[in-house]
C-alpha positions in Angstrom: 0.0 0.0 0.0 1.6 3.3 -0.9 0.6 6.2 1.7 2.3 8.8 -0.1 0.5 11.8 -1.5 -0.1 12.2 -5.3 3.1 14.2 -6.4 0.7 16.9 -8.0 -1.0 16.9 -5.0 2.2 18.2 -2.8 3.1 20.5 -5.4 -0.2 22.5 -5.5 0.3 22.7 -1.6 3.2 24.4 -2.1 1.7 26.7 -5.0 -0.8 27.7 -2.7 1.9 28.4 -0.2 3.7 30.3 -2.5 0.6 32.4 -2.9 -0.6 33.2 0.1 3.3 34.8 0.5 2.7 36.6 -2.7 -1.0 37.9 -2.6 -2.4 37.2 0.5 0.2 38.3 3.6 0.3 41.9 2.2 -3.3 42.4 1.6 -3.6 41.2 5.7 -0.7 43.4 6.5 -2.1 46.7 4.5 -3.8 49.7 6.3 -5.0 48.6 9.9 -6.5 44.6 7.9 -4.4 42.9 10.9 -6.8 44.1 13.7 -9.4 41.5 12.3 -6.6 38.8 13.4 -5.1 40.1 16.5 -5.9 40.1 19.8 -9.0 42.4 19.5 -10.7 40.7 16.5 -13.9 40.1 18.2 -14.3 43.9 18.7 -13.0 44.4 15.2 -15.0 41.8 13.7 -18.2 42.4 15.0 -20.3 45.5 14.6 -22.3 46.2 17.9 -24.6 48.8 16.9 -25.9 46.5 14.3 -27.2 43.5 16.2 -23.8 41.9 16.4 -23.7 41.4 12.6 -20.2 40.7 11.2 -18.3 44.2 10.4 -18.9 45.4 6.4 -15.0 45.9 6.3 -13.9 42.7 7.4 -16.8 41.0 4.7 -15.3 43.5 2.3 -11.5 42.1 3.0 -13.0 38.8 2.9 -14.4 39.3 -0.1 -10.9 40.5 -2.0 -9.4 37.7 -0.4 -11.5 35.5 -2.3 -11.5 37.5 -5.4 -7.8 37.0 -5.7 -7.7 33.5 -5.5 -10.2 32.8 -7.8 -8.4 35.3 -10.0 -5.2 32.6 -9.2 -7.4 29.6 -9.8 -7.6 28.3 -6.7 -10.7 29.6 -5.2 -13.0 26.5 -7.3 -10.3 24.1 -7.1 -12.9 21.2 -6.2 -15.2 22.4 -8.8 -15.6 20.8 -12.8 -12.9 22.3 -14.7 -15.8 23.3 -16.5 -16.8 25.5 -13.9 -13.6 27.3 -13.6 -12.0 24.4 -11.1 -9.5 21.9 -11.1 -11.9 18.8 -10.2 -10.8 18.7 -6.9 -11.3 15.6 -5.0 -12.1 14.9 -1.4 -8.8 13.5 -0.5 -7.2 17.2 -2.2 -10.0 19.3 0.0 -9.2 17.4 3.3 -5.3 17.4 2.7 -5.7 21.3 1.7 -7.7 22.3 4.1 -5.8 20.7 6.9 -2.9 22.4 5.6 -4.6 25.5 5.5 -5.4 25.4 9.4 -2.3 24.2 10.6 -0.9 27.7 9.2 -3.5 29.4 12.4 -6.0 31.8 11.9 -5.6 34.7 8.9 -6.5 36.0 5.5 -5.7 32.6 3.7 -8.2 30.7 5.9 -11.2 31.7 8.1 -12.7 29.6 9.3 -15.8 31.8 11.2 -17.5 32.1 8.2 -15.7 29.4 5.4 -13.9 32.0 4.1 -10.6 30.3 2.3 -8.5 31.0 -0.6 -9.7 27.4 -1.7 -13.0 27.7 -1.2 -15.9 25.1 0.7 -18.8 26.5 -1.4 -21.0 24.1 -0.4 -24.3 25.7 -1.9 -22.5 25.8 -5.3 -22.3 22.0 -5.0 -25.8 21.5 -3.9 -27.1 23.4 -7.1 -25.0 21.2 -8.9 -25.9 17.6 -7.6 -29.3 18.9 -7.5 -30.5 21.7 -9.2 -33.0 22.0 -12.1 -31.3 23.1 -15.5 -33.2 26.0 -15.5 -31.8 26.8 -11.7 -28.8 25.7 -12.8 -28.9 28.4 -15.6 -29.8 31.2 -13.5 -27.9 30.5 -10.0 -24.5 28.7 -10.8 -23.2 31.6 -12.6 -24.2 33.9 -9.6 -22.7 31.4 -7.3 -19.1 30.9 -9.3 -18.9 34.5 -9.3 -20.1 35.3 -5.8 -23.0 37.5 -6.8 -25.5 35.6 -5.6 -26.3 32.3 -2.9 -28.5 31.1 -0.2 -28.6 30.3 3.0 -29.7 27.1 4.4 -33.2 26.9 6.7 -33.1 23.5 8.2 -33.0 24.0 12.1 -36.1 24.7 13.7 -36.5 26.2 17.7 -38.0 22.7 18.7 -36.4 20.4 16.4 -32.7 20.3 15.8 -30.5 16.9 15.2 -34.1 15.1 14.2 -35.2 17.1 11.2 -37.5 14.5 10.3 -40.2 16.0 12.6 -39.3 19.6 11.7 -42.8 21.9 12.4 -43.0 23.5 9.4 -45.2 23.1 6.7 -45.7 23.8 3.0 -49.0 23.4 0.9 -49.7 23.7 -2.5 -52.0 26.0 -3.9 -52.7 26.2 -7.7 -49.1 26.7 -9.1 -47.7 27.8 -5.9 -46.5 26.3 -2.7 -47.7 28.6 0.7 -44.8 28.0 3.4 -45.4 28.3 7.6 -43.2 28.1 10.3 -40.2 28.6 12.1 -36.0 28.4 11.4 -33.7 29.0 13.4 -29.3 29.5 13.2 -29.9 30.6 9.4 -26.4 31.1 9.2 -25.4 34.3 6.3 -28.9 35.6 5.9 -28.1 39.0 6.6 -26.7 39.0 2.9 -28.3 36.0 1.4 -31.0 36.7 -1.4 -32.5 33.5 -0.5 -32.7 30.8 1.7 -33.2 27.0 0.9 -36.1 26.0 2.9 -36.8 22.9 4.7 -40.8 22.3 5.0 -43.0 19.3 5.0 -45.2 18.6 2.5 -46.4 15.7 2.8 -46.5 12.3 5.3 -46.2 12.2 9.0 -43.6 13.7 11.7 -40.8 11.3 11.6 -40.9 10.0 7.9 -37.6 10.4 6.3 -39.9 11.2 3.0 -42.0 14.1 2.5 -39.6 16.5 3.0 -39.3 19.0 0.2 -36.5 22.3 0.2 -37.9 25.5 -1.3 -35.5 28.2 -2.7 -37.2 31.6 -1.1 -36.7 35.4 -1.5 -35.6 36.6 1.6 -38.0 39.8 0.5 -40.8 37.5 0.2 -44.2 38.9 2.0 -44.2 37.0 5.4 -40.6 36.2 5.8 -39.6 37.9 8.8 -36.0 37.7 10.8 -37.0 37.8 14.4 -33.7 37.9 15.7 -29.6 37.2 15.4 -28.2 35.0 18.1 -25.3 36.0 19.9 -23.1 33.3 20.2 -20.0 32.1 21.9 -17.7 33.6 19.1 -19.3 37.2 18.1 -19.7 38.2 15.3 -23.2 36.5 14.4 -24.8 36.2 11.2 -27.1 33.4 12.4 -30.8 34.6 12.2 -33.9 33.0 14.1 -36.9 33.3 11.2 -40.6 33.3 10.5 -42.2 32.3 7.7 -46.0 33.3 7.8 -47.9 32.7 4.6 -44.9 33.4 2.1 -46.1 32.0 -1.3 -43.4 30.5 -3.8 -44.0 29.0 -7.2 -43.8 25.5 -8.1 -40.3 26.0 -9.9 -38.4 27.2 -6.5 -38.5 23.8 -5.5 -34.9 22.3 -5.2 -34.2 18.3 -5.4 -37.6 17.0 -6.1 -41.0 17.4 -4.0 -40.3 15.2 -1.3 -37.1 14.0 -1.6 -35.5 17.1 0.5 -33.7 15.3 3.3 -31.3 13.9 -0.1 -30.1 17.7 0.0 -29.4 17.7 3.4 -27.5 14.1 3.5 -25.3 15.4 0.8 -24.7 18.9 2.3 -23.5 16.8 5.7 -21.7 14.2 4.3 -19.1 16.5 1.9 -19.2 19.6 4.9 -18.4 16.4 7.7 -15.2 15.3 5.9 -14.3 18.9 5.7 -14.5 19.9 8.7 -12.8 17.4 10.4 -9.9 18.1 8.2 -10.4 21.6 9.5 -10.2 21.2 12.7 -7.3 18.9 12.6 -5.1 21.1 11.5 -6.3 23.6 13.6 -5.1 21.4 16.5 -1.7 21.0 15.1 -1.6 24.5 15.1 -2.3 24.4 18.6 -0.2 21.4 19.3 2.9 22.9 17.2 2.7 26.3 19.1 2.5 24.5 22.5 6.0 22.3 21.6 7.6 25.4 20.9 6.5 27.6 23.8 8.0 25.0 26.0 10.8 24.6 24.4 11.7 28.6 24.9 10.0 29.0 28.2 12.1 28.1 31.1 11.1 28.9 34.7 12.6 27.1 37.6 16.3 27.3 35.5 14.8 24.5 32.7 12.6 24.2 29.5 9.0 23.6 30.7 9.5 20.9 28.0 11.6 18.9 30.3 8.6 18.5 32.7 6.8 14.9 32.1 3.7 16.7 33.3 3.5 18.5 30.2 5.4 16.2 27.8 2.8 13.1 28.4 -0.1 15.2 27.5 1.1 17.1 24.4 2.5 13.2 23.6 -1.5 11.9 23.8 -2.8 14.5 21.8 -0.1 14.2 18.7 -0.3 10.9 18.6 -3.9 11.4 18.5 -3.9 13.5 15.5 -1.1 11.2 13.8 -4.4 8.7 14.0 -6.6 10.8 12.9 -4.8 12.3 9.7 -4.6 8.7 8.3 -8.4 8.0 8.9 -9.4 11.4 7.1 -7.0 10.4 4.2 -8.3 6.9 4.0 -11.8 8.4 4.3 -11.6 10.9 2.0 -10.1 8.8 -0.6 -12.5 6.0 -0.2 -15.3 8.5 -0.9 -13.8 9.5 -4.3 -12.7 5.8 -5.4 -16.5 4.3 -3.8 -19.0 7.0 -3.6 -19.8 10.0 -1.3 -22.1 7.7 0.8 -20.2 4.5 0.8 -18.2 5.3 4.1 -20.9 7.7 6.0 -19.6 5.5 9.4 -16.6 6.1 8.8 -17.3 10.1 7.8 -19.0 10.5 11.0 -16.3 8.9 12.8 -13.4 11.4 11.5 -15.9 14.3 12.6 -16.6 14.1 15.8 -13.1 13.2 17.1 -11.6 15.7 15.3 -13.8 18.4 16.7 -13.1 17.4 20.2 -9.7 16.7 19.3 -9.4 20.6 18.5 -10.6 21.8 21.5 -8.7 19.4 23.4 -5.6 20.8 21.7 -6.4 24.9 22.0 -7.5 23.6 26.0 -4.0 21.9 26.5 -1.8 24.9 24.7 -3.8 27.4 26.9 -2.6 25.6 29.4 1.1 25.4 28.7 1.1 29.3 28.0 0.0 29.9 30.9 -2.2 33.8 31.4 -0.4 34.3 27.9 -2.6 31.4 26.8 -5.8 32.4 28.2 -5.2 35.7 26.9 -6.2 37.5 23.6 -2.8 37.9 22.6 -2.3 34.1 21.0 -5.1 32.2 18.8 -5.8 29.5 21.1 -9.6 31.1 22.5 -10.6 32.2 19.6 -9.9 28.2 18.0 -11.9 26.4 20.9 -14.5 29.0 20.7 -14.8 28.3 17.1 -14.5 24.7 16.8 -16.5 24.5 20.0 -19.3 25.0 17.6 -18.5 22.2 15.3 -19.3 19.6 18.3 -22.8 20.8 17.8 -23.2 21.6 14.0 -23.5 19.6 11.1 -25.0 16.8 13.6 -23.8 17.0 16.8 -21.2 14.1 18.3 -23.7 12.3 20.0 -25.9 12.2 16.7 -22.3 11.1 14.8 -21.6 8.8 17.5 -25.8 7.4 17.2 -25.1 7.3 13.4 -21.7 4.7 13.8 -24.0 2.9 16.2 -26.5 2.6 14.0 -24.2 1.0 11.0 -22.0 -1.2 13.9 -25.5 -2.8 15.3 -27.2 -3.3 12.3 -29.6 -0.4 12.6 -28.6 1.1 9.5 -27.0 0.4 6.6 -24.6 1.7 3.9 -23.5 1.0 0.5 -20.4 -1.1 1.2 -17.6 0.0 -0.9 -16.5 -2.7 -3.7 -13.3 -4.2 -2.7 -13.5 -3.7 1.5 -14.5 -5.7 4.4 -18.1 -4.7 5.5 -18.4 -3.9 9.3 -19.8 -7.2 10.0 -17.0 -9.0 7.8 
């Protein structure tokens, strides 16, 4: 078995490198950009007099960011080269984008709002996998270009990991479809023209079928944004909403009347893998920072790195994300040689330890800095704040740890890739 990555694989990681050095460094380091990445970010990021709504400048920075490296190529790397993009594959994003995080938090890679020189434009590949042509026509330009998107209105108040007995309701009248309820952490809608609705249209709370998605105008009469909540990591573009009445044609619906809950499988299965290659590197970062801290910092007459009491932990945690890295890999490249769905256990699996693992790994480096740690000054609060999160989104552990459960004990079942062992042999 060769573990080795694809030669043109390691050189585009060191194109990208090579870019971020050129393009991206200065643009961070111009006028006052560098206060969105130091030790006041939260301030800087976060407008207060609007609600807690992300600051216009640092969207604006953001924005150039991405405009440059779609300008370089690299922006729809996992995108048809028909599209722009280098038909990435899931082993390139996961290898990428763990070597994007391990570099820490800045320009090239923000994570707070999936902002990254190789871009996670996950709505982009929903409209691809399952938009009409005529949707196809009018958003996937708009999308490549960044001109245009949705936001994603699954969540409900009452109902979050079970979506299958989500409240809110759509029925048809005539050529149109007349939408009630509530969403809630509608993450972007403060700039998103529309958002993909989640409504029932048919069957009984708790049937997987029945579920359709409705692309809707965010200006639509009876759509209503009740509120942004704050969260742990300000700024907050995730909106609590109210649909009352809002009437959509036929032709806004998105996957096929009833089949909605394929959209959101899809959308979790490609964002999982992501993220957990996210928040690995992420915990390097944390990890590689710690190693050298205690190699420089030397109370008592000795490197705190002679100590056992904080060798054996940092030793746990790297050998812990030596693990990891290999399952993510394997994972990722199963998905391209099998199918998306082939390895969900195993998707699930990489997510929810790498999640914890990053927390685990900004806790432990807190800890070997010391109040230097805890403070503002290094990255390692802002990371578990962050990827605190991801323990909660995109299913939370328990419901990834429920999922494995459910494929280990028969409860569920999978596609078994062609060529490997099943679970049950």
């Amino acid at each position: 078995m060769d573990f080795d990555l694809p030669q043109d694989l390691v050189d585009y990681l060191a194109e990208l490198d090579a870019f971020i050095e050129r393009e991206i460094v200065p643009l961070q380091a111009k006028d006052d950009n560098e206060r969105f990445f130091d030790h006041r970010r939260e301030d800087a990021r976060t407008d207060w007099e609007r609600g807690g709504l992300p600051n216009e400048e640092w969207e604006q920075l953001l924005g150039e960011m991405r405009r440059r490296a779609d300008a370089a190529g690299h922006h729809r790397y996992a995108f048809p080269k028909e599209h722009g993009g280098r038909d990435g594959t899931n082993l390139g994003m996961a290898v990428i984008r763990e070597h994007l995080a391990r570099k820490g938090l800045g320009l090239h890679n923000d994570l707070q709002n999936e902002s990254s020189i190789v871009g996670n434009n996950v709505g982009l590949m929903l409209m691809l996998a399952h938009g009409t042509e005529e949707q196809q026509a009018e958003w996937v330009p708009k999308m490549l270009e960044g001109t245009g998107g949705f936001a994603f209105g699954i969540t409900e108040p009452k109902h979050g990991s079970d979506a299958t007995h989500m409240e809110t309701t759509a029925v048809r009248d005539g050529d149109e479809w007349v939408i009630n309820g509530e969403k809630t952490w509608n993450t972007g809608i403060h700039k998103a023209q529309y958002d993909l609705i989640f409504a029932r249209t048919s069957g009984k709370a708790g049937d997987g079928s029945g579920i359709t998605a409705f692309l809707v105008p965010t200006t639509s009469p009876g759509f209503e944004v009740l509120e942004f909540l704050w969260t742990f990591n300000m700024p907050t573009d995730h909106a609590h909403i109210r649909l009352t009445d809002v009437r959509v044609p036929h032709s806004s619906i998105f996957g096929g009347e009833g089949r909605g809950l394929g959209v959101v499988q899809l959308f979790f299965n490609e964002n999982r893998i992501r993220q957990a290659a996210s928040s690995l590197g992420a915990a390097e970062y944390c990890l590689d920072r710690a190693i050298e801290y205690a190699n420089e910092r030397a109370p008592f007459g000795k490197p705190l790195s002679h100590n056992q009491g904080i060798q054996f932990p940092i030793v746990e945690l790297v050998t812990q994300c030596e693990m990891l890295r290999a399952l993510i890999r394997q994972t990722a490249w199963q998905m391209d040689t099998y199918g998306a769905f082939s390895v969900s256990d195993k998707v699930s699996m990489c997510n929810y330890v790498a999640n914890r693992l990053c927390c685990d790994a900004a806790d432990r480096a807190m800890q070997v800095f010391g109040g230097l740690g805890y403070s503002r000054h290094q990255q390692f609060e802002h990371i578990y704040r962050h990827h605190r999160r991801y323990r909660i989104t995109e299913g939370a552990e328990e419901i990834q740890m429920r999922r494995v459960a459910g494929y280990l004990f028969g409860f569920m079942s999978q596609q078994a890739p062609k060529g490997v062992a099943s679970l049950h042999g």
